[in-house]
C-alpha positions in Angstrom: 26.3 -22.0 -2.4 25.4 -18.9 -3.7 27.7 -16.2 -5.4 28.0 -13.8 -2.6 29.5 -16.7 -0.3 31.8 -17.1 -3.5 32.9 -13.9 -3.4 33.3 -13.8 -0.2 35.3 -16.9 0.2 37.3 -15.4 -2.7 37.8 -12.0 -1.4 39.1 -13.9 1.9 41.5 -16.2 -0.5 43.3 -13.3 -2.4 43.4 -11.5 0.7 45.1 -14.0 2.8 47.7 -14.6 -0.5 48.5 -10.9 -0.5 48.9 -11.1 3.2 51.6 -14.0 3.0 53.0 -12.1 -0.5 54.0 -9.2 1.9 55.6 -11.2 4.4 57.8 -13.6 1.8 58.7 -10.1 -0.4 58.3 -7.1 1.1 55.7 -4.3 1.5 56.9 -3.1 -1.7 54.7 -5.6 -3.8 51.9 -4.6 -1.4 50.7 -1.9 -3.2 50.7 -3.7 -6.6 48.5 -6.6 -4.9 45.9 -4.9 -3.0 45.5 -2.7 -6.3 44.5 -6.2 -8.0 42.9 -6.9 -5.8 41.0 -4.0 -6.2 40.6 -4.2 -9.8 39.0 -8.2 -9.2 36.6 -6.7 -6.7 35.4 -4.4 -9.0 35.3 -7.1 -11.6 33.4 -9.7 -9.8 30.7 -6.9 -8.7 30.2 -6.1 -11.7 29.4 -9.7 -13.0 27.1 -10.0 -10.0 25.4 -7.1 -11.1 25.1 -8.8 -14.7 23.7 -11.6 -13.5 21.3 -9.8 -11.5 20.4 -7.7 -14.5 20.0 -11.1 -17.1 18.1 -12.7 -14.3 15.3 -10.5 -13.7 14.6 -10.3 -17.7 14.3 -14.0 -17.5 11.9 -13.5 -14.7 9.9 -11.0 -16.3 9.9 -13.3 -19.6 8.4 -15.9 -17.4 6.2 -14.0 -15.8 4.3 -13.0 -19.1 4.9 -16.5 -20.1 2.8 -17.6 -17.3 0.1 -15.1 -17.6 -0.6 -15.9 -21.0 -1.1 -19.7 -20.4 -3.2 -18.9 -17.7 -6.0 -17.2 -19.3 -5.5 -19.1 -22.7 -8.3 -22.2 -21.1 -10.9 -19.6 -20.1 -10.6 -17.9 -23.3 -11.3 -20.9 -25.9 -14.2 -21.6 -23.8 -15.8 -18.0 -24.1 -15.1 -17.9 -27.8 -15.8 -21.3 -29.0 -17.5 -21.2 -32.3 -17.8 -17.8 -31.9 -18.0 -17.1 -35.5 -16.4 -14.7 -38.0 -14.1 -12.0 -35.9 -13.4 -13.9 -32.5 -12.4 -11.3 -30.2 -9.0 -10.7 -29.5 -7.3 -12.3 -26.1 -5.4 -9.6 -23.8 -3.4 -11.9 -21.9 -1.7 -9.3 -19.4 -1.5 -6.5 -21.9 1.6 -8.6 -23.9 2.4 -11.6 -25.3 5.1 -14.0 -24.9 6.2 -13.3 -28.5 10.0 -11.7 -28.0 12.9 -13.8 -28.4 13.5 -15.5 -24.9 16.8 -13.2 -23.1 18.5 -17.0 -22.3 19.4 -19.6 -24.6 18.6 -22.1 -22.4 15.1 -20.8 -22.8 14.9 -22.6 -26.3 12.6 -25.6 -25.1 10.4 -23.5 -23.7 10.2 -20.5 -26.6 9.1 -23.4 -28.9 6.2 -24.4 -26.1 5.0 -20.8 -26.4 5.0 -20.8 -30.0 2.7 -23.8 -30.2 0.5 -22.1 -27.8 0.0 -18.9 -29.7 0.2 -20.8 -33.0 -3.3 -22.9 -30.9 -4.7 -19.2 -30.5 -3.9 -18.0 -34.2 -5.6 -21.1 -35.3 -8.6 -20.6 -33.3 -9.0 -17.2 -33.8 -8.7 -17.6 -37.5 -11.4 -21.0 -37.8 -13.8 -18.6 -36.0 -13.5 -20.4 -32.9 -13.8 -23.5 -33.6 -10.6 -25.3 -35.3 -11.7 -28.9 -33.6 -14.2 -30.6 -33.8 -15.4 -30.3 -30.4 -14.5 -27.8 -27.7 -13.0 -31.2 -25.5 -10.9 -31.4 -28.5 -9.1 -28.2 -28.0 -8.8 -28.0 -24.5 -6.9 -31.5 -24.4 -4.2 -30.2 -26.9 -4.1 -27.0 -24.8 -3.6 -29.1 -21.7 -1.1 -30.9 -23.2 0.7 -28.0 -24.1 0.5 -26.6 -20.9 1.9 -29.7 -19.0 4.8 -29.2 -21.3 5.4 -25.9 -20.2 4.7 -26.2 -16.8 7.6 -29.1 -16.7 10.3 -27.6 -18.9 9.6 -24.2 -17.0 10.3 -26.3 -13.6 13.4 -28.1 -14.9 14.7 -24.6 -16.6 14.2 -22.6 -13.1 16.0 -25.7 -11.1 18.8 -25.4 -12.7 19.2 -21.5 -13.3 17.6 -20.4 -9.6 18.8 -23.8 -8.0 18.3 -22.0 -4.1 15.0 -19.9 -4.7 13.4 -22.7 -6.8 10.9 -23.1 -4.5 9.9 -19.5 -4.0 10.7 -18.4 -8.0 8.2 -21.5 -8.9 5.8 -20.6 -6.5 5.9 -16.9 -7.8 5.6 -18.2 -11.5 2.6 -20.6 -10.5 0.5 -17.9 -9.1 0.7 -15.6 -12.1 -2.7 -14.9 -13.5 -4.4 -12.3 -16.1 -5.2 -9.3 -14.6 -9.2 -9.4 -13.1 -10.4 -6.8 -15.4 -9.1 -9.0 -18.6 -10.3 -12.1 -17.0 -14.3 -10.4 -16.5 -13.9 -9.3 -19.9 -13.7 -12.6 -21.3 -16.4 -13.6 -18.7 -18.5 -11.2 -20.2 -18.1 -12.1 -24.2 -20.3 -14.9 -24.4 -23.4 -12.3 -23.7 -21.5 -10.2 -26.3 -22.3 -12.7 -29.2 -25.3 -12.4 -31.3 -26.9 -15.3 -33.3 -25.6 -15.7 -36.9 -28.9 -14.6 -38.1 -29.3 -11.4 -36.2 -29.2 -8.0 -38.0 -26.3 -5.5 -37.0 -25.8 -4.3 -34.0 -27.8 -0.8 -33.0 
């Protein structure tokens, strides 16, 4: 049930009350009700438009969320043991770095954090803060399966109807196809340790 039908079903309620208040007292209490009532329909909009408000910057923190995790795999591969200087990771234009707009987003936030805190650390070991490039890619898919199963259980349970089609959305999210031929295109970018600066 979703909170129009609610406020429907409650409309109808407080309706049907003021409707049977009129006929036990008089019309004189009428007015008094229906201007209530009024006052409740006003009220309960204006939570729905709350709601609607707080739920599409939870979607939008997602969304960048998801974008960043997507192109994080690509990226480690195209920079590994870059060097001094690794080049610096787009994303979608921003980072998952604000504070999350729900509380329940806590689990998650702390997911993110280990995922840029992976990025920091391989941008600061010149690209190479394993041993091997294997090595980095399992703790980055081990982060990610984190995510990708607290994002599921958070989205059930605060988009319980459009869970399928929110998850959907939030799965096909991907760094924009410029950012994603950039990184394509650093490994030709690198020079050999030993080569002079560039011309």
């Amino acid at each position: 049930m979703n909170l129009k039908q609610i406020d429907a079903k409650l409309i109808a309620i407080v309706a049907l009350a003021v409707s049977f208040t009129a006929l036990l007292f008089g019309s004189g209490i009428v007015t008094n009700v229906i201007s209530a009532l009024w006052r409740f329909t006003k009220w309960v909009w204006g939570k729905r438009r709350e709601h609607q408000t707080a739920s599409a910057k939870v979607k939008d923190y997602l969304t960048t969320a998801c974008v960043w995790m997507d192109g994080l795999p690509l990226f480690f591969e195209q920079t590994w043991a870059w060097g001094p200087s690794v080049p610096n990771y787009g994303a979608g234009g921003r980072f998952p770095d604000d504070r999350p707009p729900d509380h329940r987003l806590k689990e998650l936030e702390g997911i993110i954090r280990e995922s840029m805190k992976l990025y920091s650390t391989h941008s600061k070991t010149g690209g190479k803060p394993y041993g091997y490039l294997e090595e980095e890619l399992d703790v980055l898919g081990e982060i990610r399966d984190r995510f990708w199963t607290s994002l599921e259980t958070f989205v059930k349970s605060y988009w319980p109807l459009n869970y399928p089609r929110v998850i959907d959305d939030l799965r096909a999210c991907r760094i924009p196809e410029l950012e994603r031929q950039r990184i394509l295109g650093l490994r030709d970018q690198r020079r050999p340790p030993d080569a002079g600066p560039a011309i």
